[in-house]
N, C-alpha and C positions, 0 to 999 in steps of 0.2 A: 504494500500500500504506500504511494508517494504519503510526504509529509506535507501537511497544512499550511497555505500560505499564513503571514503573519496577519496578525487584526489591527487595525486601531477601533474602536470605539468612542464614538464620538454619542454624545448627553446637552442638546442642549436647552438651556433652563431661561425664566426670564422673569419669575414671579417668585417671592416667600409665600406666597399662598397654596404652591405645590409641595411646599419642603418636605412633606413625607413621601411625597409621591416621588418626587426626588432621591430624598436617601433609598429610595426602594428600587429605582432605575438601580443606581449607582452598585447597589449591595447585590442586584440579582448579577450584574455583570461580573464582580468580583466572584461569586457563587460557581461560574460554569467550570464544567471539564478539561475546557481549553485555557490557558491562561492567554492575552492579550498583550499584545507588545505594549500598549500603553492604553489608559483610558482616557481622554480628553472631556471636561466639562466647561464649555463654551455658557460665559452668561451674558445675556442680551442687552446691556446698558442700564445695569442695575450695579451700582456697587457698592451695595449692600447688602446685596446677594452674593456677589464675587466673595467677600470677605469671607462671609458665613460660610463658604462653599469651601473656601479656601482652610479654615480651618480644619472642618470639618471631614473633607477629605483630603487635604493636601499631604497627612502624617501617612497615610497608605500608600502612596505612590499615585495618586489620582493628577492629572495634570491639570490648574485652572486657571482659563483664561478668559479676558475680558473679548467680545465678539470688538475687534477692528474695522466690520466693517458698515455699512448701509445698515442701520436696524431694524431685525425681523430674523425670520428663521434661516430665510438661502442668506443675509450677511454671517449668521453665525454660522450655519455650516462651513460657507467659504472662507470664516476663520481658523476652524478644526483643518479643513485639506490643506492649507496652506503650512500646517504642525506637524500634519502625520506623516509617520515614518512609515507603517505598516503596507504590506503587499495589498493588503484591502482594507478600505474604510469601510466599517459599519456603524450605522446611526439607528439610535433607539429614542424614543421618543420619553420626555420627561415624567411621564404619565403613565409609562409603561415597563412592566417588568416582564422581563424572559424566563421563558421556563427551565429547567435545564435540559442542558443536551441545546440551547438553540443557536450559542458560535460551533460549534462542531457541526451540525447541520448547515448554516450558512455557505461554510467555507469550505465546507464538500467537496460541494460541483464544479472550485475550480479549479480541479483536478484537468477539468478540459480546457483548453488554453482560448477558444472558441467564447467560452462566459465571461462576460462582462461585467456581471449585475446578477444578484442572487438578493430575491425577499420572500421574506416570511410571513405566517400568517397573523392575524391579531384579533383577539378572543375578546369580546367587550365586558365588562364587569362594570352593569348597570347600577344605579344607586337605589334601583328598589322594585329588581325585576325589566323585563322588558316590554316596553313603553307602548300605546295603542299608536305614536307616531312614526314608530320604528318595528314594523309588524315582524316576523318571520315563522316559520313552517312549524317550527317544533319549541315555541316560547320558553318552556321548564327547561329547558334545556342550555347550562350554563355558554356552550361550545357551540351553540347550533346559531348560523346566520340567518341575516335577514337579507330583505332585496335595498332594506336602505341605509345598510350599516354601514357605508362610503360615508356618511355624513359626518358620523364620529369616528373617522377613519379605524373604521375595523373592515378586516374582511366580510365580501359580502355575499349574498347568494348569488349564482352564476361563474363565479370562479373557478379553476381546478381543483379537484379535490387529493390531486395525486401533484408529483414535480411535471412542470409542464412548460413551455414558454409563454413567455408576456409578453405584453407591448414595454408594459414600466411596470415602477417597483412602487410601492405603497410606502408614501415617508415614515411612519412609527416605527419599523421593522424593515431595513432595506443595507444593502453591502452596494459598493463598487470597486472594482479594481482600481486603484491610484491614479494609474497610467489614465485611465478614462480621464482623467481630471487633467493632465499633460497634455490629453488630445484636444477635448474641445473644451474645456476650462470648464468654471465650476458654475453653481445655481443662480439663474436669472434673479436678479434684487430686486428685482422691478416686480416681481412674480410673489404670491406667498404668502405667509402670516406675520402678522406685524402686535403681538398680543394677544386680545383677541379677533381680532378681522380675520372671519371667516373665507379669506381668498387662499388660495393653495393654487395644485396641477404644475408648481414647479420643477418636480419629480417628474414630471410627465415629459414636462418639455424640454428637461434635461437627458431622458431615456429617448423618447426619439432621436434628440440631436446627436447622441454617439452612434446610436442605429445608424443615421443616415452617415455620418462621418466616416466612419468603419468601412461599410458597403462600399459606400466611395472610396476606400482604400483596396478596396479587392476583398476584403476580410468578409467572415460571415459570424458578425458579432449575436449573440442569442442572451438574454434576461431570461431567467430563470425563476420561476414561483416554487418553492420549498414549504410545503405543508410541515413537517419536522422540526422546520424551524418557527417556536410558535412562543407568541409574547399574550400577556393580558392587561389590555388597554382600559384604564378609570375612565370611567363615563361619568361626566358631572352634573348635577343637578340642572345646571343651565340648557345642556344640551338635550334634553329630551323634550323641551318644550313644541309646541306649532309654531312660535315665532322664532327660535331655532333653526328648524325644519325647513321654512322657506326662508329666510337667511343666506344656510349655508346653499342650500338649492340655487338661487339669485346668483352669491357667490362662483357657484360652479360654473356657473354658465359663462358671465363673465370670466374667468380665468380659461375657460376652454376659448373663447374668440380669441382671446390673446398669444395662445399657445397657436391656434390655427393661422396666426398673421406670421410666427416664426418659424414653424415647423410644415404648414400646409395643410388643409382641412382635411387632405384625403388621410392621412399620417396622426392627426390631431382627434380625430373620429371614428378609426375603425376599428376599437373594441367597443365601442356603442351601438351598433347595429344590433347585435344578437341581442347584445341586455335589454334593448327599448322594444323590439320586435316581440322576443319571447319570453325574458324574466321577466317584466314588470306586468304584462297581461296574466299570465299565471297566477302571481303573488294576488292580484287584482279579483282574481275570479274566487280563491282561495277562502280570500278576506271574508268577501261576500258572502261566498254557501257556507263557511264553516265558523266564521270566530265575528268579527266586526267591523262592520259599515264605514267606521271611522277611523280605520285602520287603511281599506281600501283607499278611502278619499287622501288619505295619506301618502299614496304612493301616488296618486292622481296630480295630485296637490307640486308635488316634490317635482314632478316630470313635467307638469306645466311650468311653474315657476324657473326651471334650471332651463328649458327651451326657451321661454322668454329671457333669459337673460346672456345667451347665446344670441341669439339675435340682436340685442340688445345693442352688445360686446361688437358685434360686427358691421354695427353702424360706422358710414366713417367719421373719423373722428372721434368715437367713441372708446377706442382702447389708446393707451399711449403705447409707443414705442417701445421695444421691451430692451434694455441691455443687456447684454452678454458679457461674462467676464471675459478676459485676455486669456487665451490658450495655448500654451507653449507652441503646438504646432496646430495654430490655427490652418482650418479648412480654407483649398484656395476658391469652391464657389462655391454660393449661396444653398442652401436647401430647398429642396424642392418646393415650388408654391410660395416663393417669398420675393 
């Protein structure tokens, strides 16, 4: 069996109102099988939080820095890659702790020289059951998804259920090889959360751009989905609400125009076909004949509002420009549809 490439783990934080949810990232990562060339906790222009962090985990060998760049989560990421030493970054989200066994899993699959990107799944750990806004198949069921658990970024129904390839990787639970970051540089700042502003799909439109970068090199780069490797994500009180729900829905949409003005809407959209076609009709029908009315309108609700705000997004002049960081060996043309 070859050897594992190295990890970095990257943690980044931006509130004391997480701090356990925090120490709980931090301590499941220390926990695994695999040890980590280094763990990185990026804090997001709190230095208040730095300190405390810093204390707190500095005596264990935890690394802690302040985010240098643009405020929000792709600034703080792109302050982690720009640290890490490891064969592969992976990033866990503050809110979310790994199970064990899930860096051993991660770093698996790149074993193939062909993987670029390896994520995992994410379990949601509702605050009081799961929610009539967030309907799914089998409710009692701690591990069992929904069709609208993307909201509070957990895995969701229509996924793989086995290792399979993706388009992109789900930011709570996601690896990429370093070098991806050499190629086409790191996460759009322009893109993403900035506290709470429910805008994201930076991950998205940072996984196409190496797809397409790669291909353009001759290479045949593949993201890989890892059931195995599996985290469980706090769901908080806020997010389970209706005005939550279309929110982030609004938000989606808008962040998908944007990703489709950089990457191209064919590239930007083609793991939504299946979902809108046949997961969300199902879950719809589901709702209906077996459990509740206002579970349905729910998914109705979610799929109107994230359409509307796609469209919205692709008015012109209604997204701005998105920046791209610098890339050691930037692409010499543009990507498709831009």
């Amino acid at each position: 069996m070859s050897a594992l490439p190295t990890a970095t783990v990257v943690v980044c934080v931006y509130t004391e109102k997480r701090w356990y949810d925090i120490k709980a990232a931090v301590e499941s990562v220390a926990a695994q099988d695999v040890v980590p060339l280094e763990t990185i906790v990026v804090v997001d222009h709190n230095e208040r939080l730095r300190e405390r962090a810093e204390r707190e985990f500095g005596p264990s060998g935890v690394v802690v820095v302040a985010n240098e760049h643009t405020q929000g989560l792709s600034g703080a990421r792109n302050t982690a890659v720009e640290l890490a030493t490891g064969d592969v970054v992976v990033f866990l989200d503050d809110d979310a702790a790994a199970r064990p066994g899930w860096l051993r899993a991660l770093l698996t699959p790149y074993a193939d020289p062909d993987v670029i990107g390896v994520g995992g799944i994410a379990h949601p750990r509702w605050p009081g059951g799961r929610p009539e806004t967030l309907p799914g198949a089998a409710p009692a069921d701690p591990d069992a998804t929904g069709e609208l658990d993307w909201v509070v970024g957990c895995t969701y129904t229509g996924q793989p259920l086995e290792r399979a390839e993706m388009r992109n990787l789900m930011g709570c639970n996601m690896s990429l090889r370093r070098t991806v970051f050499d190629r086409v540089g790191g996460f759009a700042e322009d893109m993403g959360r900035i506290g709470k502003n429910p805008l994201g799909c930076e991950e998205t439109e940072l996984c196409i751009r190496a797809r397409q970068a790669y291909t353009a090199d001759g290479r045949n780069p593949r993201i890989l989905f890892e059931p195995a490797a599996a985290v469980d994500h706090r769901v908080s009180d806020d997010r389970v609400s209706w005005r939550y729900l279309l929110r982030r829905g609004w938000a989606e949409g808008l962040s998908k125009a944007a990703v489709s003005r950089v990457v191209g809407t064919g590239d930007s959209l083609s793991a939504e076909s299946s979902y809108t076609m046949k997961v969300l009709p199902r879950g719809v029908v589901r709702e209906v004949r077996e459990r509740d009315p206002k579970s349905a309108a729910a998914i109705v609700a979610c799929f109107g509002v994230t359409a509307a705000g796609y469209l919205r997004g692709r008015l012109p002049g209604a997204t701005a420009h998105v920046r791209l960081p610098a890339a050691a060996s930037a692409p010499e043309q543009s990507a498709p549809g831009v």
